[in-house]
Legacy VTK file of the C-alpha trace (Angstrom):
# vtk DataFile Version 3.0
C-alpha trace
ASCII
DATASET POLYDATA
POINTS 83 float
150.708 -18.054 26.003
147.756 -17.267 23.690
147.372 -20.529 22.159
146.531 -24.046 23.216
149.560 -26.582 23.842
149.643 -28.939 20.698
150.433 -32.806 21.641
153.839 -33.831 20.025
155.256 -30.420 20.370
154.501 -28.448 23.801
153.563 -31.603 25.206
154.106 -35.561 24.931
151.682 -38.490 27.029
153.698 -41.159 29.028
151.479 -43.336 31.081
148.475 -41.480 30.737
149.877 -38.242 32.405
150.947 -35.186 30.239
154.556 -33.863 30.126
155.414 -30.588 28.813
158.217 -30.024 27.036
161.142 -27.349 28.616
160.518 -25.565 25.350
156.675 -24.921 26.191
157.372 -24.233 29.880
160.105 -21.836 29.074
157.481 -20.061 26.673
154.780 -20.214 29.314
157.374 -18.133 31.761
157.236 -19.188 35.211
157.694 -22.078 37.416
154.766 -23.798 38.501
156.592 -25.645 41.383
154.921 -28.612 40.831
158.188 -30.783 39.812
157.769 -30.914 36.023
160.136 -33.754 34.085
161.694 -30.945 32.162
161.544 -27.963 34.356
164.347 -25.044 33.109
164.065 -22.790 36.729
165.702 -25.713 38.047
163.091 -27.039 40.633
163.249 -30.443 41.972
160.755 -31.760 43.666
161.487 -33.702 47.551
161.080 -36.903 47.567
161.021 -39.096 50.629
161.649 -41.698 49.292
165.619 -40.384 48.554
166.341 -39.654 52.065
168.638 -42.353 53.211
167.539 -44.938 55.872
169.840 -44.074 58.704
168.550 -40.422 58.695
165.038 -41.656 58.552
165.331 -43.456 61.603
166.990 -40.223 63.373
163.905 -38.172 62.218
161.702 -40.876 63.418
163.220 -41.290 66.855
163.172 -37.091 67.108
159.462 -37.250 66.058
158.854 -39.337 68.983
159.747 -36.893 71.214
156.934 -34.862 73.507
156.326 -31.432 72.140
155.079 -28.862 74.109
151.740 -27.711 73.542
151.188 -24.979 71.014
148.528 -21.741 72.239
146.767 -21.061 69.139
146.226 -17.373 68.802
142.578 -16.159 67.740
141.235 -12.560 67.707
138.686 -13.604 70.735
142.351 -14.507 72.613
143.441 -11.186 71.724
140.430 -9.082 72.568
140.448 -10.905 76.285
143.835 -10.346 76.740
143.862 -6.223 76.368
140.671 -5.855 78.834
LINES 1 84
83 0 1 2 3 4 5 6 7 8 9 10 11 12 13 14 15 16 17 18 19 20 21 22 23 24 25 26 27 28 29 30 31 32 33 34 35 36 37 38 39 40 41 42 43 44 45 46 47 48 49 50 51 52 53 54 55 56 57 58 59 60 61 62 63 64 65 66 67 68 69 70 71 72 73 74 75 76 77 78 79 80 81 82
């Protein structure tokens, strides 16, 4: 876009946070992934907070689990490992 968003048209101010319009971000052509109220690419943002108890408690009880310990790969690693 080559002009600034105007208030009451591109963009509106509910509890002290902006909100574009779909309009604006249409105009502005892309998707900014950040979740926007009136995103039209369709992106929804994940929210915990949706994700029913019962498979909470599964992911929890997974989580718990030992993990095996991850090697973390550096170029020193690398360089000792082809002598």
């Amino acid at each position: 876009m080559d002009r600034e968003p105007l208030e009451g048209i591109d963009y509106y101010i509910e509890n002290g946070l902006l909100v574009f319009t779909a309009q604006y971000l249409r105009d502005r052509g892309y998707c900014c992934t950040s979740g926007c109220r009136h995103c039209p690419y369709g992106y929804e943002r994940f929210d915990p907070a949706e994700i029913p108890d019962d498979s909470r408690q599964k992911k929890t009880a997974s989580a718990n689990r030992p993990q095996a310990r991850r090697k973390y790969v550096t170029t020193e690693t690398l360089g000792n490992r082809r002598n």
